[in-house]
C-alpha positions as CSV (number, residue, x, y, z in Angstrom):
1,X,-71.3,205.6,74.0
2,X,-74.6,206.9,75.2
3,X,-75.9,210.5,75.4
4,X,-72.8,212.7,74.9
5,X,-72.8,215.3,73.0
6,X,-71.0,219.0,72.2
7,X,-70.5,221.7,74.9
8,X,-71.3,224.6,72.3
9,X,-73.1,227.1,75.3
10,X,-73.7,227.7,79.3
11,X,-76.8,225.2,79.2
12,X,-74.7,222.3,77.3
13,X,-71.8,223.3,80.1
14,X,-74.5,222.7,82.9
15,X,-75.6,219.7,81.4
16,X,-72.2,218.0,81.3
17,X,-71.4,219.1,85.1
18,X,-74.7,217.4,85.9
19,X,-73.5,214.3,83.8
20,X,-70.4,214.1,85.1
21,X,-71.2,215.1,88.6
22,X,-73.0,211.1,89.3
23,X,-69.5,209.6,88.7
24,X,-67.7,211.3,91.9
25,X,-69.8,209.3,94.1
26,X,-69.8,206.2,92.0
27,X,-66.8,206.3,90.4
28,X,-66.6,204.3,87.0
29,X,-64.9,201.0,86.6
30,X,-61.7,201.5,84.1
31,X,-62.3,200.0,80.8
32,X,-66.7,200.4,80.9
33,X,-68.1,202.4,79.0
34,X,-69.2,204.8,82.0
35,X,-65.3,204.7,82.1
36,X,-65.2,206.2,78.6
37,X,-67.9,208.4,78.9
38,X,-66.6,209.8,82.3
39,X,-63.1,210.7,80.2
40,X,-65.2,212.1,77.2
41,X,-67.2,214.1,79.5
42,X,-64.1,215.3,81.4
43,X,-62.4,216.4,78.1
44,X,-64.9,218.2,76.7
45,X,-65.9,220.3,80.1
46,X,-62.0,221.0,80.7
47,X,-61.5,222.2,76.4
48,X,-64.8,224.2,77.7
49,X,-63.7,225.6,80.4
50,X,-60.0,226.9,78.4
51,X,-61.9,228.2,76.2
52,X,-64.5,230.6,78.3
53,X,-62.5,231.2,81.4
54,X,-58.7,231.4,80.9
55,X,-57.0,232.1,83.8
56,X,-54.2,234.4,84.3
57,X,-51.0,233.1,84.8
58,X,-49.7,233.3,88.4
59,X,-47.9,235.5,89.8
60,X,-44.1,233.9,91.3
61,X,-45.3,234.1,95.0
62,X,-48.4,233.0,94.2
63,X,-46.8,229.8,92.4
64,X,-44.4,228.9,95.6
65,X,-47.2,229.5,98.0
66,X,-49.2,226.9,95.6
67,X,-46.4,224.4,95.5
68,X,-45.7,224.7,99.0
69,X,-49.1,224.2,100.0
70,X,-49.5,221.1,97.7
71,X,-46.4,219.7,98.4
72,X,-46.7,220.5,102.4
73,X,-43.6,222.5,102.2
74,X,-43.0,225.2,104.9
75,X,-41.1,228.4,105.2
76,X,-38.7,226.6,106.4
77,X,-38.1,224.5,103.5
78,X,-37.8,227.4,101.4
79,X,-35.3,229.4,103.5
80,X,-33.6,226.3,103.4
81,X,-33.7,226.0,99.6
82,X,-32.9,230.0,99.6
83,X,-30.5,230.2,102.4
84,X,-32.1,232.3,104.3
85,X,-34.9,232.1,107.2
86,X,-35.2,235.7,106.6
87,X,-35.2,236.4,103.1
88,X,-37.6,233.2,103.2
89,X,-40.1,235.7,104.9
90,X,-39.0,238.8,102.7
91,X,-40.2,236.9,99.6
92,X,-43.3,235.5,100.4
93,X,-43.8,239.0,102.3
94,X,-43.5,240.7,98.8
95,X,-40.8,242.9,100.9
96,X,-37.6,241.1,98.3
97,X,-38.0,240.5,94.9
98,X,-36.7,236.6,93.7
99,X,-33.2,236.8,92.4
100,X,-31.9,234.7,88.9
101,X,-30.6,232.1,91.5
102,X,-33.5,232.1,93.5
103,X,-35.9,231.2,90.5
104,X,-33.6,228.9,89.4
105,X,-33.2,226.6,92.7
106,X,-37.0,226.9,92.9
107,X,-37.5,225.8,89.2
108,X,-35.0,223.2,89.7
109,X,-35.7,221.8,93.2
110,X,-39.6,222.4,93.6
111,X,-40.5,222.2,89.5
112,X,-41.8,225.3,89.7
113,X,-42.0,226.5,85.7
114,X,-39.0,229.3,85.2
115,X,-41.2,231.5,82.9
116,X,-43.3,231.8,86.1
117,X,-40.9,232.5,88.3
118,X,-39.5,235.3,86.3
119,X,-42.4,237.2,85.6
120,X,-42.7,240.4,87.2
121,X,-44.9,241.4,90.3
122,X,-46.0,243.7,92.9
123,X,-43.5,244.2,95.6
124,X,-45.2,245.5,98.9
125,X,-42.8,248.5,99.5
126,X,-44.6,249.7,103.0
């Protein structure tokens, strides 16, 4: 495989974004060697980027507004999955707080990771 190599700093990191970058418009052909070099590339930026930038877990709503969004689920969805139009829009209002059931329908029925869900988080108490 040609030219790849460690991402060990910030100018090895900007060198593999550049690398990688040429394959989004001409996207390899699976089983080349671009192929293979566009997964090795990948790999190594993404162990990179887990390593330097860890991102903090999300918060619950922040996790059903994300699903719901990538899943084009609406409010309505939810208060359906909840029972509720209005506790719907208490929840993702951060006015009501998720009950046990609650997490576990949206765990369940939207896949949704429980240890999310169950974390605690600011309640807007205006």
């Amino acid at each position: 495989m040609r030219n790849v190599r460690a991402i060990r700093n910030e100018a090895d990191y900007d060198w593999a974004l550049a690398e990688i970058a040429r394959y989004f418009e001409n996207q390899p052909v699976p089983g080349t060697e671009d192929a293979d070099r566009f997964d090795v590339l990948a790999s190594l930026i993404e162990a990179y980027e887990a390593k330097h930038w860890t991102i903090e877990p999300t918060d619950p709503i922040e996790a059903i507004e994300f699903r719901m969004e990538l899943s084009g689920y609406t409010q309505k969805d939810l208060s359906e999955l909840i029972g509720s139009r209005s506790r719907a829009s208490e929840i993702l209002n951060r006015k009501r707080p998720l009950t046990m059931q609650m997490a576990h329908k949206l765990s369940v029925e939207w896949n949704i990771p429980a240890e999310v869900l169950l974390k605690p988080y600011h309640l807007d108490n205006r």
